[in-house]
C-alpha positions as a Markdown table, in Angstrom:
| # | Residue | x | y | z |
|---|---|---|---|---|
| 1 | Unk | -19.1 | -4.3 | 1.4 |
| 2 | Unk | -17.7 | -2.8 | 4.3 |
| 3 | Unk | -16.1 | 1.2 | 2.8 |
| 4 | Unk | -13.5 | 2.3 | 5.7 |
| 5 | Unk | -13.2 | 1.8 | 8.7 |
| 6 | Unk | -11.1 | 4.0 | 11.4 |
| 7 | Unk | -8.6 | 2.3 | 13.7 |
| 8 | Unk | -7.6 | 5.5 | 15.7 |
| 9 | Unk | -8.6 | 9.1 | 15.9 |
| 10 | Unk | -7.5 | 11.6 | 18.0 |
| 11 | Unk | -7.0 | 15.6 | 17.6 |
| 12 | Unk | -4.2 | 15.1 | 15.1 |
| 13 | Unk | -4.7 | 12.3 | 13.0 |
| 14 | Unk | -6.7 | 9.4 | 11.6 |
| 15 | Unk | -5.6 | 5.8 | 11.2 |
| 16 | Unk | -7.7 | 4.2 | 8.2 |
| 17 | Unk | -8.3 | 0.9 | 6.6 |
| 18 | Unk | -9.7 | 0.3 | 3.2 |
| 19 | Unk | -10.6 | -2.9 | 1.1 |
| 20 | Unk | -9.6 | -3.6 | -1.9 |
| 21 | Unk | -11.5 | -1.7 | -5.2 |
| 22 | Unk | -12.5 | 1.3 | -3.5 |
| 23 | Unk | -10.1 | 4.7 | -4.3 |
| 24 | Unk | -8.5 | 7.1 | -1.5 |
| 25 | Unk | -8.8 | 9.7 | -4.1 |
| 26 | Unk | -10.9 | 10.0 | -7.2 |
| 27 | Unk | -10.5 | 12.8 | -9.4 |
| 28 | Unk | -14.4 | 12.0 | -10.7 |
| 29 | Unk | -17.2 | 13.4 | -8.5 |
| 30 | Unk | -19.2 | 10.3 | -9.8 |
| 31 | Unk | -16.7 | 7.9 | -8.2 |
| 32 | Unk | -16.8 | 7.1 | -4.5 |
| 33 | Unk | -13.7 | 7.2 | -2.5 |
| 34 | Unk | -12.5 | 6.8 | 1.1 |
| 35 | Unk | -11.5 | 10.7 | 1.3 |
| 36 | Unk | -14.7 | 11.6 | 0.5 |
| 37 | Unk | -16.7 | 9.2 | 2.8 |
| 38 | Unk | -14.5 | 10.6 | 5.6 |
| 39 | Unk | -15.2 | 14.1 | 5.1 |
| 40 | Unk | -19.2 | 13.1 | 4.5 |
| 41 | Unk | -18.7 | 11.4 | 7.6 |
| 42 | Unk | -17.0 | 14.6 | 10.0 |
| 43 | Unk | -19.6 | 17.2 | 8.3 |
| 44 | Unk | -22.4 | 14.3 | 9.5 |
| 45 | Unk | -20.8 | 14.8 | 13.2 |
| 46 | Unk | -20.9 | 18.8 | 13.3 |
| 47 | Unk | -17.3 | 20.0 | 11.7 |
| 48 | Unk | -18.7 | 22.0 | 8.9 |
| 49 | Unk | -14.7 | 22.7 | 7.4 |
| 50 | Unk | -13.0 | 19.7 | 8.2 |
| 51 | Unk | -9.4 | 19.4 | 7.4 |
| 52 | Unk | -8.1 | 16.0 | 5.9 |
| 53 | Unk | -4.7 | 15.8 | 4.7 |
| 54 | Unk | -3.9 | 12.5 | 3.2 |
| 55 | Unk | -0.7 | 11.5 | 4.0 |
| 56 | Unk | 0.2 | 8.2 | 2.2 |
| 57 | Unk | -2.2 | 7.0 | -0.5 |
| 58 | Unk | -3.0 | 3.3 | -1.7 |
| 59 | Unk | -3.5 | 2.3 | -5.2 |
| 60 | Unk | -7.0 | 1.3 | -5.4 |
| 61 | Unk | -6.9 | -2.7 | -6.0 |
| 62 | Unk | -4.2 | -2.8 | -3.2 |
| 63 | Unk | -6.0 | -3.5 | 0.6 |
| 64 | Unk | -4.6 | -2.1 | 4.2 |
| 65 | Unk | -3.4 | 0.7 | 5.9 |
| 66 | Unk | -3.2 | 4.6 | 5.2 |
| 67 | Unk | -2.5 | 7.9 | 7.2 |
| 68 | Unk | -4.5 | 11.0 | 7.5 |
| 69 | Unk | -3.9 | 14.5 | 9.0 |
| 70 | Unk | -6.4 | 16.7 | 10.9 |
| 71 | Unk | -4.5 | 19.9 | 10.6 |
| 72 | Unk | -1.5 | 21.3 | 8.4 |
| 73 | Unk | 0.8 | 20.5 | 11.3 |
| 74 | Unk | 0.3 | 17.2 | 11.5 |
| 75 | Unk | 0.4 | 16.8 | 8.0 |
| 76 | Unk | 3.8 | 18.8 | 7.4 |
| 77 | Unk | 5.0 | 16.5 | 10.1 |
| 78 | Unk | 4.1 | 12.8 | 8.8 |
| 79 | Unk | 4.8 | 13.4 | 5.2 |
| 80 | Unk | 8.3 | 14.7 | 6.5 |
| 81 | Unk | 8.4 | 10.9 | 8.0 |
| 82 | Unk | 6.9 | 9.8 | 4.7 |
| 83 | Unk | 9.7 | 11.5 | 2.7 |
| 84 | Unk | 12.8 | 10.5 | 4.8 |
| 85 | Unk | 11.7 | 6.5 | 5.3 |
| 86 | Unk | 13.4 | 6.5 | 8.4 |
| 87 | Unk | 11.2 | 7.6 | 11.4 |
| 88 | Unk | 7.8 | 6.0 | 9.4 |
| 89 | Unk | 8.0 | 1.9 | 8.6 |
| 90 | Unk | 5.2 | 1.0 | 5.7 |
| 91 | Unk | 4.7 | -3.3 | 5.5 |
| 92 | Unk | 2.8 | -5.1 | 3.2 |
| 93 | Unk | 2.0 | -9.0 | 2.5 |
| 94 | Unk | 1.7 | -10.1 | -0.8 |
| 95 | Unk | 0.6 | -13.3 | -2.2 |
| 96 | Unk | 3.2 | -14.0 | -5.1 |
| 97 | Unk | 3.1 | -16.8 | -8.4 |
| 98 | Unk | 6.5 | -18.4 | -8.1 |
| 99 | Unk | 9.1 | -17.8 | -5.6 |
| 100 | Unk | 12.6 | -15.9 | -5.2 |
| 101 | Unk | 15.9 | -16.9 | -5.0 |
| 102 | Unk | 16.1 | -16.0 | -1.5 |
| 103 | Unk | 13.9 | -16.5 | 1.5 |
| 104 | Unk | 14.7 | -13.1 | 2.1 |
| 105 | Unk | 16.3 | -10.5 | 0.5 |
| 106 | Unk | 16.5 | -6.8 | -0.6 |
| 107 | Unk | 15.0 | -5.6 | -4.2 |
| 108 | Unk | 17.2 | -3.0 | -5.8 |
| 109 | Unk | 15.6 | -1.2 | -9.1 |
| 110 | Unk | 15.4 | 1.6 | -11.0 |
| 111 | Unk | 11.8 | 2.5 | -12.2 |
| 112 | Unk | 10.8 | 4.6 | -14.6 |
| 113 | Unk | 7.1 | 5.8 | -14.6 |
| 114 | Unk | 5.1 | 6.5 | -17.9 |
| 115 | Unk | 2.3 | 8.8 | -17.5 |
| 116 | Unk | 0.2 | 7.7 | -21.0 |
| 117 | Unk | -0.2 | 4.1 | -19.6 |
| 118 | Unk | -0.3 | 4.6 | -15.9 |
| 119 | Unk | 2.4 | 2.0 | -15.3 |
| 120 | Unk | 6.2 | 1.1 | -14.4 |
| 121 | Unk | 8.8 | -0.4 | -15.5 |
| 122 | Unk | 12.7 | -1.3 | -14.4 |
| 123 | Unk | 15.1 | 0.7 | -16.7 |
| 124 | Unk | 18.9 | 0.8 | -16.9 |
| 125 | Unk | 19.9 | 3.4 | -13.9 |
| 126 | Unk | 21.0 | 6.1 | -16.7 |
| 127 | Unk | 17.4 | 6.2 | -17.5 |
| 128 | Unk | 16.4 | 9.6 | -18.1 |
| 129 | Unk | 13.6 | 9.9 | -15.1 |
| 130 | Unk | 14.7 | 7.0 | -13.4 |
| 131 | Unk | 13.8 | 6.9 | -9.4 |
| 132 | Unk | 16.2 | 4.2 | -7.3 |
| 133 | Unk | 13.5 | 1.9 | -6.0 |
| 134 | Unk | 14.1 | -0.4 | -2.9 |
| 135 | Unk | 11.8 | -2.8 | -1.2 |
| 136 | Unk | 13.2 | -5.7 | 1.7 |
| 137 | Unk | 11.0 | -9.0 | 1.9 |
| 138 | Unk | 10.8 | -12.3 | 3.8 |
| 139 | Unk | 9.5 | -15.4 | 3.2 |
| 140 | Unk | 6.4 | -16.3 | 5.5 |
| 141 | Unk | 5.4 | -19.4 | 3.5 |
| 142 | Unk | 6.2 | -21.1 | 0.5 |
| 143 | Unk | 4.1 | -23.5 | -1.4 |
| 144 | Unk | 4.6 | -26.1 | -5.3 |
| 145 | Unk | 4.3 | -22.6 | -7.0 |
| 146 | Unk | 3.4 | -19.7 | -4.6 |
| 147 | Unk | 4.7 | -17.4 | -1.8 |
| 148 | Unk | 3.4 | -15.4 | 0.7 |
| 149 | Unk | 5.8 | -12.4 | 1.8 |
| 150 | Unk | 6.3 | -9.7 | 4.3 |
| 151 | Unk | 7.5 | -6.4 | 2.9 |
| 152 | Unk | 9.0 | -3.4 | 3.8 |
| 153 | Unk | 9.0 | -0.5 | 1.5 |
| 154 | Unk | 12.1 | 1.9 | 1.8 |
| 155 | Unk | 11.0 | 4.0 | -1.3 |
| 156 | Unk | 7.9 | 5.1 | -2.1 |
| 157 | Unk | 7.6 | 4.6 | -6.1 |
| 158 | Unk | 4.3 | 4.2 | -8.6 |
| 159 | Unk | 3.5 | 0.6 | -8.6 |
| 160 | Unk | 6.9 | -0.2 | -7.2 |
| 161 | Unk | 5.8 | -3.3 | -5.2 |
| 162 | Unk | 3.9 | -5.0 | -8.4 |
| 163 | Unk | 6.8 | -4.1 | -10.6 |
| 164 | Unk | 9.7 | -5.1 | -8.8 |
| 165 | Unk | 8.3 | -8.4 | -7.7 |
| 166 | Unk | 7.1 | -9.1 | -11.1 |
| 167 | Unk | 10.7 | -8.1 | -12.6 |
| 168 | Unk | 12.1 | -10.6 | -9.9 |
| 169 | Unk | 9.5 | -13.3 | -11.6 |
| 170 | Unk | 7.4 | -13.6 | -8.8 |
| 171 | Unk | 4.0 | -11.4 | -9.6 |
| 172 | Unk | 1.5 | -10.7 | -7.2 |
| 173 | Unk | -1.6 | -13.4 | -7.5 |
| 174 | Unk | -4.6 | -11.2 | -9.2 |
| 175 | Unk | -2.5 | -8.3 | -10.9 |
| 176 | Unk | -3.8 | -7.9 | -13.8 |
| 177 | Unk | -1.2 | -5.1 | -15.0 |
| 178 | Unk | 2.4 | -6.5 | -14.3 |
| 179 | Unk | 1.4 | -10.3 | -14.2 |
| 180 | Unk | -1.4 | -12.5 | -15.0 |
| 181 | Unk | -5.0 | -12.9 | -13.5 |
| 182 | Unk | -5.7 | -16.3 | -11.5 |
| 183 | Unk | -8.9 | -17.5 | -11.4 |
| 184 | Unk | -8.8 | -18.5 | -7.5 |
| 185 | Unk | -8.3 | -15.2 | -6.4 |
| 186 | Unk | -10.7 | -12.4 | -6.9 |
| 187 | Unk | -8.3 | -9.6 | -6.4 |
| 188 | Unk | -5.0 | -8.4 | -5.9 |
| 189 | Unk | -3.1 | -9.7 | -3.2 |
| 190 | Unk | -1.4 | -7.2 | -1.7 |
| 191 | Unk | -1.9 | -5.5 | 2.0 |
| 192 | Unk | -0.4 | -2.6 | 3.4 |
| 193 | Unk | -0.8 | -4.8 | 6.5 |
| 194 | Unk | 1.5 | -2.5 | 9.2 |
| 195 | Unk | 2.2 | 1.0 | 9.4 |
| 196 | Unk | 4.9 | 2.3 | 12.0 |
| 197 | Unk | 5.6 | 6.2 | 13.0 |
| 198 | Unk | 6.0 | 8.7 | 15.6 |
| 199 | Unk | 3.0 | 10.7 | 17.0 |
| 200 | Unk | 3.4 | 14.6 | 15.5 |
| 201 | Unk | 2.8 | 16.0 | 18.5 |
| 202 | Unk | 3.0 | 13.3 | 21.4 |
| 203 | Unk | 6.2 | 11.8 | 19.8 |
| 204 | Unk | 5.2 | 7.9 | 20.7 |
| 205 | Unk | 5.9 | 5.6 | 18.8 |
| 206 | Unk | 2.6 | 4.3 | 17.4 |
| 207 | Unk | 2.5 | 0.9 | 15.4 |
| 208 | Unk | -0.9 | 0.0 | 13.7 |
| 209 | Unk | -1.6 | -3.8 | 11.6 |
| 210 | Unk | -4.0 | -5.4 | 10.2 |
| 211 | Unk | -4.5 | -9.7 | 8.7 |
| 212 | Unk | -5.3 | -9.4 | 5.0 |
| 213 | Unk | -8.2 | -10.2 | 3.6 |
| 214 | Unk | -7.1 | -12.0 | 0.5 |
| 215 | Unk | -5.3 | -15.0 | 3.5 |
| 216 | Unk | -8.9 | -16.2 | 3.0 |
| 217 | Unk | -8.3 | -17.2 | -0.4 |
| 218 | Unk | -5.2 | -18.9 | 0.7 |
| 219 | Unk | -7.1 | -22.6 | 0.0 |
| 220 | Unk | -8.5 | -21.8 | -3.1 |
| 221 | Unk | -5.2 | -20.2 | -4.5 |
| 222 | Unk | -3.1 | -23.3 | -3.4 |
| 223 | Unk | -2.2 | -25.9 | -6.0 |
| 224 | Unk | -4.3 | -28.8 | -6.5 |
């Protein structure tokens, strides 16, 4: 199975993709992750030090698109686009059980993360450790009892994607976690399929996407 793979490299910054399964991070020396690989791979081309900042992560079972820095300016720059969800766009697809009310909509929630379980959950906003939580989507196509939706994700929250989706009664096909495995579909369906943001030092405006994998499984994952 295909690790990484980079979709653009210059002096500043990598643009990465990863499949589903495989961690950015891993805090175990025994586990492989795409961070890793990366560095393995620079120190294979002659850069003895190299720097790698990660700028946004993916959970593991999630597919698509992340950011990395090549130098402490670049990375101070992008995670400030990161952190004010203005200047960088982050889009997903998702392959959903059910469907919402709306063909397209915004998701309003207040999640509250707990550390013992490694999950979310929506809370009343008075939550002690509550974190606002928003999320736009739009209908691509709808079948009997499935969705596929495009996503834009306006805060950046543990999970939030899978939990607010779930909340709304529409879970992601193959999330295990916040909804309920499916048979058809080997893994989670979720891509971060776009990523939009301005160039830290060239200031252009640089758009990267990518077709998720898990559209493959589109047949098997239809009702019969």
């Amino acid at each position: 199975m295909e690790k990484y793979r980079i979709l653009y490299e210059d002096k500043e910054l990598f643009v990465i993709w990863k499949p589903s399964g495989i961690a950015v991070q891993s805090a175990r020396a025994s586990v492989p992750d795409v961070m890793s690989m990366l560095q393995n791979e620079l120190v294979g081309r002659g850069d003895k030090s190299p720097y790698l900042g990660l700028v946004n992560r993916l959970d593991q079972p999630v597919e698509g698109i992340f950011l990395v820095a090549k130098n402490q300016r670049a990375a101070a720059d992008l995670s400030r686009q990161v952190s004010d969800h203005t200047h960088m766009e982050k889009w997903y697809q998702a392959l959903v059980c059910g469907k919402l009310p709306e063909k397209k909509g915004t998701l309003v929630d207040y999640l509250q993360k707990d550390g013992r379980t490694n999950t979310s959950r929506v809370v009343p906003p008075e939550t002690k450790g509550a974190k606002r939580s928003e999320l736009s989507y739009e209908v691509i196509t709808e079948w009997e009892d499935k969705s596929l939706l495009k996503i834009r994700l306006r805060t950046g929250r543990y999970h939030q994607i899978r939990v607010q989706l779930a909340h709304a009664g529409a879970p992601i096909m193959g999330d295990r976690k916040y909804g309920k495995a499916d048979p058809g579909c080997g893994s989670l369906c979720l891509c971060a399929c776009g990523t939009v943001f301005v160039h830290p030092v060239t200031k252009e405006r640089m758009s990267f996407w990518t077709e998720p994998t898990f559209l493959s499984q589109l047949t098997p994952c239809q009702p019969s």
